[in-house]
N, C-alpha and C positions, 0 to 999 in steps of 0.2 A: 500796197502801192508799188509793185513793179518795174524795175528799170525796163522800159521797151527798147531792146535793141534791134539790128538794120543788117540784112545779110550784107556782108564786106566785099561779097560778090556782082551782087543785082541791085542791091538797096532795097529790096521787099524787106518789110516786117519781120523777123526772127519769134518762131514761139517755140513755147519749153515742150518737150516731146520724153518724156521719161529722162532719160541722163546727156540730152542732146536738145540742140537748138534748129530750129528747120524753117526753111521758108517756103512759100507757095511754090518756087521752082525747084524745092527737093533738094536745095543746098544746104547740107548738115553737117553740124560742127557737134563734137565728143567733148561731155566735159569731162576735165581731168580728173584720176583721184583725189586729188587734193579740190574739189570744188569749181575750179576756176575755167575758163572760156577762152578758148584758141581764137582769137577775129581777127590773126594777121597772115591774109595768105603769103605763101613764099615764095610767090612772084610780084608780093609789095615790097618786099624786104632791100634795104640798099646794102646789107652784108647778113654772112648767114648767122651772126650772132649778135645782132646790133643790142645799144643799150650796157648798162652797168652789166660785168662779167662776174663771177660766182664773189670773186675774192673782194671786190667794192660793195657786195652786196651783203657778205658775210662783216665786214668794217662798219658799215653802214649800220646796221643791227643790231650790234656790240655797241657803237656808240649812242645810240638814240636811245635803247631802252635803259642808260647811266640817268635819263630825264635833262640830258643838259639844255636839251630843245623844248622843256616843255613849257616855257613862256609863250614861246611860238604858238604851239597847239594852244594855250589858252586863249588868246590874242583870235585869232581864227574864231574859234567858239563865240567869244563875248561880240564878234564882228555879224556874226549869222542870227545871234541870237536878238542882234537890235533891227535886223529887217523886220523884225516883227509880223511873221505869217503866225498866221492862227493855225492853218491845215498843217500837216507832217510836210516837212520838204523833202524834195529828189538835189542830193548834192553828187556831183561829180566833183572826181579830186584828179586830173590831167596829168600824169603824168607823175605817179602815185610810189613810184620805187616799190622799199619791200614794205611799203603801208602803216608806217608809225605815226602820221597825220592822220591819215584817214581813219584808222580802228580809234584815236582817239576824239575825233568829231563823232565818230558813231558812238562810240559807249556816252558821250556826253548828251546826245541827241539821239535818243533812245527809238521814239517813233520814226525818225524820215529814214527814207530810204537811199540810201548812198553806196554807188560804184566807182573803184578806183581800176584804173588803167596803167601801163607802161610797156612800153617795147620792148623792153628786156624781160625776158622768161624767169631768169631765175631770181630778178625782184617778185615777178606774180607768184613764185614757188613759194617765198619766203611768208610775202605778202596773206597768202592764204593758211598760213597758220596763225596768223594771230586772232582772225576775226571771222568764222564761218557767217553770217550774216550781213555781209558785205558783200557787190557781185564785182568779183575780179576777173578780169580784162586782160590778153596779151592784143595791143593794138597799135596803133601810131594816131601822133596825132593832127595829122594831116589827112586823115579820111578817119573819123571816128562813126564806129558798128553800130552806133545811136540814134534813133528818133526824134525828130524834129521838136523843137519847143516843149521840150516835159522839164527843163530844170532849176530852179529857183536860184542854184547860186554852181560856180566851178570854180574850183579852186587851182590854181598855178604855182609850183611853187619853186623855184631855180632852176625851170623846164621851158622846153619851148613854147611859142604860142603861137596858135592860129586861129586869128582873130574871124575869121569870116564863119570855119568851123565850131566855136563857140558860140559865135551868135546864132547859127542855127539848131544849137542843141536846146540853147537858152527858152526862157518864154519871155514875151516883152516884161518889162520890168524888173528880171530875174539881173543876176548883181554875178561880176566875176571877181574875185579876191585874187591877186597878184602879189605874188613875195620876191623881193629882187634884195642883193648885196646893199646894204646901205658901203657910203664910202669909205668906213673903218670897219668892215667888215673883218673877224678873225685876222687883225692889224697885227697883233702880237707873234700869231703863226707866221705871218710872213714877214715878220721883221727878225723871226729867227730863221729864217731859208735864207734871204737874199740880202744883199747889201744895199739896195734902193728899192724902194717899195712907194708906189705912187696910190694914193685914191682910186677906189672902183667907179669910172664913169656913170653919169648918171643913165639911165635906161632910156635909150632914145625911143623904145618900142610907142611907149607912151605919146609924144609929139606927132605920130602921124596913124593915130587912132582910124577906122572906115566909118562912117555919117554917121550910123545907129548905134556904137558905143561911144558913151560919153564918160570919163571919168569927175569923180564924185569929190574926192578924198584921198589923203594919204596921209599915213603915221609911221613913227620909225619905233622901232621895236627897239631898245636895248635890254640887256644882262651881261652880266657879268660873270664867267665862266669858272671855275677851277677845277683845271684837268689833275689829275692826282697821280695817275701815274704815265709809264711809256705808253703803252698800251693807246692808252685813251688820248693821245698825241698822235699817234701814228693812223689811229682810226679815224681819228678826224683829219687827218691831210689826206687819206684815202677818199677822204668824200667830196675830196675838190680839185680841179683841174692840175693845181700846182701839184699834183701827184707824180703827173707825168713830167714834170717839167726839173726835180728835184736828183741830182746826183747823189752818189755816195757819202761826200764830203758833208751833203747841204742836209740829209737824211740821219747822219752821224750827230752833226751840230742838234739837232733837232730833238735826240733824244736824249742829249745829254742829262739836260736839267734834271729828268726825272719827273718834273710838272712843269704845268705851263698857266698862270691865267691871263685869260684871253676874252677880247670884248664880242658878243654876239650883236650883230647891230646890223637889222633886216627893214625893207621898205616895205610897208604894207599898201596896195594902192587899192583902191574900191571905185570899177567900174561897174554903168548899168546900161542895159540894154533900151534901149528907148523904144515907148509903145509907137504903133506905125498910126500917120496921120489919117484926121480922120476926112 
């Protein structure tokens, strides 16, 4: 079962052509050595290196296969696994980084077939060493290289979202899984940065949903963390905005401790696409 992807060009169909992707108008795309699929031309691009840069990507990597996130990934799993399709599902994962969710839905979900995407290259670089049976994507996603209603479920996960472009990738009935900052999110990290630290807003994306997506459900994810060392402190402030936001002084403070524990505490929201009237 096949991901069908969509030239980035024309929107024709993409088929596999030995180590290349081609469509009826002769637009062909090289897959990389490492497996993966160029679908972002460089006249989509809004800078010539958009997306996580080598060194958030290398943090990023470091921290996730510690397992600190792996509630999360089970959470996901146990969430797909009550849609209850009997056939293999096509999961998309939007905005996939270097693919530590994604390889872990697939080894869990053995038969469906699941592609992860991101705009940044050297998350797909990283991405496609963990899991050669997975089809990885450099894309945006605001025009995804994807075919119309082939996907059971997309997964979002502290990424943007385009609500119109999902639903056309979706098939009616097909479910999008949403991960957003609960409001004590990594509370403890930023109560050692800052000296006020307010709640993370709730996600207003949700209150102004388009007709055909309806949300279902939401559950909050907690765990409880403990970071052991600097390292795994600094790796995880690498993977979130206050990265850029943290001086010397507030960077200093931060590693002092040596550890850190720290509360994980994620919104799980479960949207579905609604079948069209009859």
């Amino acid at each position: 079962m096949p991901i069908l992807l969509r030239c980035p060009v024309c929107y024709e169909a993409l088929r596999s052509e030995q180590k290349s992707a081609v469509c009826k108008n002769n637009h062909r795309f090289d897959r990389a050595r490492q497996g993966y699929l160029n679908l972002l031309p460089s006249n989509k691009k809004r800078s010539k290196n958009p997306g996580d840069d080598q060194m958030m990507v290398e943090a990023r990597t470091r921290f996730l296969n510690h397992g600190y996130y792996q509630p999360v990934v089970d959470a996901l799993i146990d969430k797909l696994k009550s849609f209850g399709n009997e056939a293999p599902q096509r999961i998309l994962d939007a905005g996939c980084g270097e693919g530590y969710y994604t390889s872990g839905i697939k080894e869990q979900l053995k038969d469906s077939s699941v592609c992860g995407f991101d705009i940044a290259k050297p998350a797909i670089l990283a991405a496609s060493k963990r899991n050669k049976a997975i089809e990885w994507l450099v894309a945006s996603v605001s025009e995804l290289p994807l075919m119309d209603e082939q996907f059971d479920a997309v997964i979002s996960i502290f990424s943007r979202c385009d609500w119109p472009e999902f639903s056309r990738v979706l098939k009616p009935g097909g479910h999008i899984l949403l991960l957003t900052p609960g409001q004590n999110h990594l509370m403890a990290l930023r109560r050692a940065i800052y000296d006020e630290v307010r709640p993370y807003p709730e996600d207003k994306r949700l209150q102004d949903l388009p007709e055909d997506l309806a949300l279902l459900e939401s559950q909050t994810i907690h765990h409880l963390m403990m970071l052991e060392n600097t390292q795994a402190i600094i790796d995880l402030l690498a993977m979130t905005p206050h990265y850029w936001h943290v001086n010397a002084r507030q960077k200093q403070q931060l590693e002092q401790p040596g550890q850190l524990e720290c509360e994980l505490e994620m919104r799980l929201s479960v949207l579905q696409k609604r079948y069209p009237s009859a």
